[in-house]
N, C-alpha and C positions, 0 to 999 in steps of 0.2 A: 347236463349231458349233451354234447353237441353231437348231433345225428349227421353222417355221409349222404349222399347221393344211393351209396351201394348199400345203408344200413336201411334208407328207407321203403328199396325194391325189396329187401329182403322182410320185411312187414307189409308191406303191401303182396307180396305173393304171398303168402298166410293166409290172405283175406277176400281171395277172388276163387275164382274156378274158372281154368284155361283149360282151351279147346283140346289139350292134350298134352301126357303129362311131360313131356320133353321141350313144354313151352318154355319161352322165355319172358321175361319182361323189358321192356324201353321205359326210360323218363325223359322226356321231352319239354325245352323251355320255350313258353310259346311268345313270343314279343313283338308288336305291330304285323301280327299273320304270317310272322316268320319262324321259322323252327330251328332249333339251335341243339348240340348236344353238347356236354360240358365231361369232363372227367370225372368218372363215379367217386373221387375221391375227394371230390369239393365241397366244403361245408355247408348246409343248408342254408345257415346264417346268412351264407355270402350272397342270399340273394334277393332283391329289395321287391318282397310281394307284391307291392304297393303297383308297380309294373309288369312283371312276369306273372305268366302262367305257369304252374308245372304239370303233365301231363303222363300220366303210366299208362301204358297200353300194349296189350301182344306183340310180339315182335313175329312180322311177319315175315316166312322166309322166299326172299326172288329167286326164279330159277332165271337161267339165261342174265341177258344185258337189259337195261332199262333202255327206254328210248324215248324220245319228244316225237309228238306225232301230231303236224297244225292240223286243224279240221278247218277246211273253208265255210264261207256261212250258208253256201244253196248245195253243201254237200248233201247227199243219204249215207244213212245206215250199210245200205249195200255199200256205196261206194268206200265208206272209211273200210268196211270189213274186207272189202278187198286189196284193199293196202296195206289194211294190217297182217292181211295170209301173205302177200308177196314178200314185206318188210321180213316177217318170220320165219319164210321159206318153209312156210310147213304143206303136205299136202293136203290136196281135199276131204279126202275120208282121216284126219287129223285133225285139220282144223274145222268138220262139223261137228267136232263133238265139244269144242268149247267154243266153236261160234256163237251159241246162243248165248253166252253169259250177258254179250254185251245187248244192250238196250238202248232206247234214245234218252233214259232217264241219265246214264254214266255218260252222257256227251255234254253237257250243259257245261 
């Protein structure tokens, strides 16, 4: 029996517990540190283990626009966090309530 892309998220969601029940799942091909997504309707077979990774994992949902954001190397904390409130246009009593998420551990 040759197994889908979509027949195999559909057993792997079977087998996990997502943060919530309107989660979804993603299958992700991982090849020299790059991530690739394929057509759920492409046969497992078609893909040579021996190289790829495959990868299930939540699908997380973005709000707004994604955006590239360089960090120079004698920047702060402060400093990115204020580029990142201006970039977003949010205000102060706004952006301190998810200021704190960031950390100097997610800057690396």
């Amino acid at each position: 029996m040759l197994l889908s892309f979509h027949d195999l998220l559909k057993c792997i969601f079977k087998q996990v517990t997502l943060s919530h029940p309107n989660a979804e799942l993603r299958l992700l091909e991982v090849f020299y540190h790059k991530i690739y997504k394929f057509p759920l309707t492409e046969k497992i077979e078609n893909i040579n283990d021996q190289y790829w990774t495959l990868r299930a994992e939540e699908q997380v949902q973005n709000f707004g626009e994604p955006f590239f954001l360089i960090i120079h190397e004698n920047e702060t904390l402060a400093d990115v966090k204020v580029r990142i409130q201006r970039k977003l246009e949010v205000p102060d009593e706004n952006f301190s309530k998810v200021g704190s998420f960031f950390n100097h551990k997610h800057l690396c």
